[in-house]
C-alpha positions in Angstrom: 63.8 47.1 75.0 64.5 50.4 73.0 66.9 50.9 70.4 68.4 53.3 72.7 69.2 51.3 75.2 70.5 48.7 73.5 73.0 51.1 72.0 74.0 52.0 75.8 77.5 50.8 76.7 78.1 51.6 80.4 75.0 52.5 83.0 76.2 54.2 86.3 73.8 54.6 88.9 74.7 56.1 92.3 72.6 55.5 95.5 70.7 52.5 94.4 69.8 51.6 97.6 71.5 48.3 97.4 72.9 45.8 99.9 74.0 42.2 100.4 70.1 41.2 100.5 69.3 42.3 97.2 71.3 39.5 94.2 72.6 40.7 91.4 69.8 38.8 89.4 67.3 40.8 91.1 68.2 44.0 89.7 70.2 42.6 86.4 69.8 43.9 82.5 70.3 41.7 80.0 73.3 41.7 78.0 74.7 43.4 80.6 77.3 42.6 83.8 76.6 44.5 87.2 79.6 45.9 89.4 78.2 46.8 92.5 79.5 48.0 95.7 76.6 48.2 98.2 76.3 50.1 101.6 75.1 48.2 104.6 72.1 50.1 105.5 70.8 53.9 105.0 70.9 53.7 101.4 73.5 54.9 99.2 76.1 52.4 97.0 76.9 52.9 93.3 76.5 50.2 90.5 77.6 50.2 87.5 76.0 48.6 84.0 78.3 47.2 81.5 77.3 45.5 78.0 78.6 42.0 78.0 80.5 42.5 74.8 83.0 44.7 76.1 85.8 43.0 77.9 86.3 42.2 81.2 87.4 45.1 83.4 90.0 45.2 86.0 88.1 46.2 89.2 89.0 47.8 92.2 86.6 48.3 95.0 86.8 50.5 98.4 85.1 49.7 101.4 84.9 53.3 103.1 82.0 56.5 103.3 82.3 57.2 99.5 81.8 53.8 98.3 83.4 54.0 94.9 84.5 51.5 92.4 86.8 51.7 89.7 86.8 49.5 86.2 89.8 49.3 84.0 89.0 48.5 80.6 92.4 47.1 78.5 91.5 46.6 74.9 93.1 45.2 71.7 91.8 48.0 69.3 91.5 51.1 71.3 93.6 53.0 74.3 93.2 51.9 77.9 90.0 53.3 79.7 88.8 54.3 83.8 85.9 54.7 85.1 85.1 55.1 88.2 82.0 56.6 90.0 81.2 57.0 93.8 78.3 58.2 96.1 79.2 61.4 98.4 76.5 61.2 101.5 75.1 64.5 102.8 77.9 66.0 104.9 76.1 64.6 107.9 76.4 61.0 107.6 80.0 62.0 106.6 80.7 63.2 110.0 78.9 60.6 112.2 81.7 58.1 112.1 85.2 58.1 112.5 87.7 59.3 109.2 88.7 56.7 107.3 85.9 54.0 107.7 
């Protein structure tokens, strides 16, 4: 692997066409954890990379059209951090179900 991407702290990849068939060791990186949060079908879903050293996050994830998740990072030698990413469909699959699913 590439000095680069060793140096990489957090990977965020949205629409990685994801779901519950798919493990987490299929698709891992080593040295880092996966957070996932996986559509059922039609693609879409967001994962997040994060190096093993840093600590454990606080995660919060949504089930609805937007699919996000949010990590809260609380460390010893630096400020509280967020991040959170999501997947916004095409305006079309937005409107083929009922709001708020």
């Amino acid at each position: 692997m590439s000095s680069k991407i060793m140096r990489l702290i957090l990977l965020v990849t949205v629409k990685p066409d994801l779901d519950k068939t798919v493990r987490d060791s299929d698709v891992s990186i080593q040295g880092y954890n996966i957070y996932r949060n996986d559509r059922d079908s039609n693609g879409g879903g967001v994962a997040i990379y994060v190096k093993e050293s840093l600590p454990e996050p606080k995660v919060k994830i949504i089930s609805n059209k937007l699919e996000p998740i949010e990590l809260e990072f609380n460390t010893i030698h630096a400020k509280p951090f967020l991040i959170i990413s999501w997947y916004r469909p095409p305006i079309q699959e937005l409107m083929k179900s009922p709001p708020n699913t």
